[in-house]
C-alpha positions as a Markdown table, in Angstrom:
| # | Residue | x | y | z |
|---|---|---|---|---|
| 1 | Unk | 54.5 | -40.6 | 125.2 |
| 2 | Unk | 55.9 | -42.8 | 127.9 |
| 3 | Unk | 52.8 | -44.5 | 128.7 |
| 4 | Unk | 52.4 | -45.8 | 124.8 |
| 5 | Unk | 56.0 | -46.6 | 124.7 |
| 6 | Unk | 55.7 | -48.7 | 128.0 |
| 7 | Unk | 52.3 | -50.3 | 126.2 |
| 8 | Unk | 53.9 | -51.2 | 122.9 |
| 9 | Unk | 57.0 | -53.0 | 125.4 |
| 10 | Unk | 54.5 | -54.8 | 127.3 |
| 11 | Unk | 52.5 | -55.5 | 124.7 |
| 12 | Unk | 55.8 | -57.2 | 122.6 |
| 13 | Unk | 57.3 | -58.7 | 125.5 |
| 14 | Unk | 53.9 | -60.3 | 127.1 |
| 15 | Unk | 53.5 | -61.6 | 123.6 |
| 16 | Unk | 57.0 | -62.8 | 123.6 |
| 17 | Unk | 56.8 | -64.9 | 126.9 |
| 18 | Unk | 53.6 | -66.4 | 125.9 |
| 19 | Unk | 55.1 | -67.4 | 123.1 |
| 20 | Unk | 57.7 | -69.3 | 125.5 |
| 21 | Unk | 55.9 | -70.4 | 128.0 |
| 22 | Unk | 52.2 | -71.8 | 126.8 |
| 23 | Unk | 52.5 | -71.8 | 122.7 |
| 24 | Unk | 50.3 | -68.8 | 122.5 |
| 25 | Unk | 49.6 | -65.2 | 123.1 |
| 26 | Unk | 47.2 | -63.9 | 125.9 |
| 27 | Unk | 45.2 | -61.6 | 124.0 |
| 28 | Unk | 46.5 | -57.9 | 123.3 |
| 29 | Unk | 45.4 | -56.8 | 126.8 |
| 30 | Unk | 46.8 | -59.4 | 128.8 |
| 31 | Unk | 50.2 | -59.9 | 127.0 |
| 32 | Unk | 50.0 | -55.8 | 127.8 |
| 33 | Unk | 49.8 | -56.5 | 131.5 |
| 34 | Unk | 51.8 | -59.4 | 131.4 |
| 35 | Unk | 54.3 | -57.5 | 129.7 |
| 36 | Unk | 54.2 | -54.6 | 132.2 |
| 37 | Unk | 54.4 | -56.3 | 134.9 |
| 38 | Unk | 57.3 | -58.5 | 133.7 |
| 39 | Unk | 59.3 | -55.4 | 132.9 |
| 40 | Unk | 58.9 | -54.4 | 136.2 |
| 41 | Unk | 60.0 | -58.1 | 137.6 |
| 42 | Unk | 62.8 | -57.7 | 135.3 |
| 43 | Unk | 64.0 | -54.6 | 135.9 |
| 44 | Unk | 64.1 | -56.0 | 139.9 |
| 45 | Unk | 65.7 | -59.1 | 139.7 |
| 46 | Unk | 68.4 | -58.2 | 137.0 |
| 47 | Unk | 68.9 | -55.3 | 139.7 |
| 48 | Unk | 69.3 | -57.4 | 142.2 |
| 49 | Unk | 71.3 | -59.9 | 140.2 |
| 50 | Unk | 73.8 | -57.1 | 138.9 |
| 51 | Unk | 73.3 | -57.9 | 135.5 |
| 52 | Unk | 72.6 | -55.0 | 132.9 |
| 53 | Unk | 71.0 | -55.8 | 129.7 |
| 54 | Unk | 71.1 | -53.4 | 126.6 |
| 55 | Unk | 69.7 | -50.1 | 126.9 |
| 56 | Unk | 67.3 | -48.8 | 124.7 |
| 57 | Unk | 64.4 | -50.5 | 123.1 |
| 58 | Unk | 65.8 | -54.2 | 122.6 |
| 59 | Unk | 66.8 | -54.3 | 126.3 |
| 60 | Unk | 63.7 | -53.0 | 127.7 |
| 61 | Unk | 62.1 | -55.8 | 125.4 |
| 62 | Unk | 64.6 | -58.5 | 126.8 |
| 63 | Unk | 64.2 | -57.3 | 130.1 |
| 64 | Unk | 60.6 | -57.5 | 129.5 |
| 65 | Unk | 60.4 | -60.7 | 127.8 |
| 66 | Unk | 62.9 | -62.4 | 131.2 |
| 67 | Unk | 60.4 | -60.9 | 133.6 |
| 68 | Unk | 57.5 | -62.4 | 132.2 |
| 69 | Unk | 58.1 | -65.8 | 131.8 |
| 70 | Unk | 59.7 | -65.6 | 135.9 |
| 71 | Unk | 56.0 | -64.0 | 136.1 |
| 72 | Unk | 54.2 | -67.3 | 134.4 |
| 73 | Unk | 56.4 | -69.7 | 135.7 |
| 74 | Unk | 55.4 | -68.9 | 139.2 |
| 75 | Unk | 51.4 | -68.1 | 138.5 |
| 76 | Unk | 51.7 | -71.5 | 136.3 |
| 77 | Unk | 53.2 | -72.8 | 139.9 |
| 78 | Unk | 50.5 | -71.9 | 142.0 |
| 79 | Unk | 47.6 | -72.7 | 139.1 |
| 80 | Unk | 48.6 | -76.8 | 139.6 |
């Protein structure tokens, strides 16, 4: 159950950030990943920041969502 829980997250929240940062999704299995990994990014640097989010659902989405566009901005950065 937590592996399609941490899908449907990564999936909302990669979608999310694409939406932000290009205008448009990156497919389901990329905003996944994207999604994923920007969970993980956010979950890091709000750590490391001190700042705490919601809990449940709508902060793991938020968390997800902040993650992911740090996790575009720099891949955009070294795409140029």
């Amino acid at each position: 159950m937590t592996w399609l829980y941490a899908i449907i997250i990564g999936a909302v929240a990669g979608w999310l950030a694409g939406q932000l940062m290009k205008g448009s999704g990156y497919g389901l299995i990329g905003n996944i990943i994207i999604g994923i990994i920007g969970s993980l990014a956010g979950s890091f640097l709000l750590g490391k920041l001190g700042v705490s989010i919601a809990s449940g659902t709508f902060g793991d989405i938020i968390t997800g969502v902040i993650g992911a566009v740090v996790v575009l901005f720099i891949a955009g950065l070294f795409k140029k």
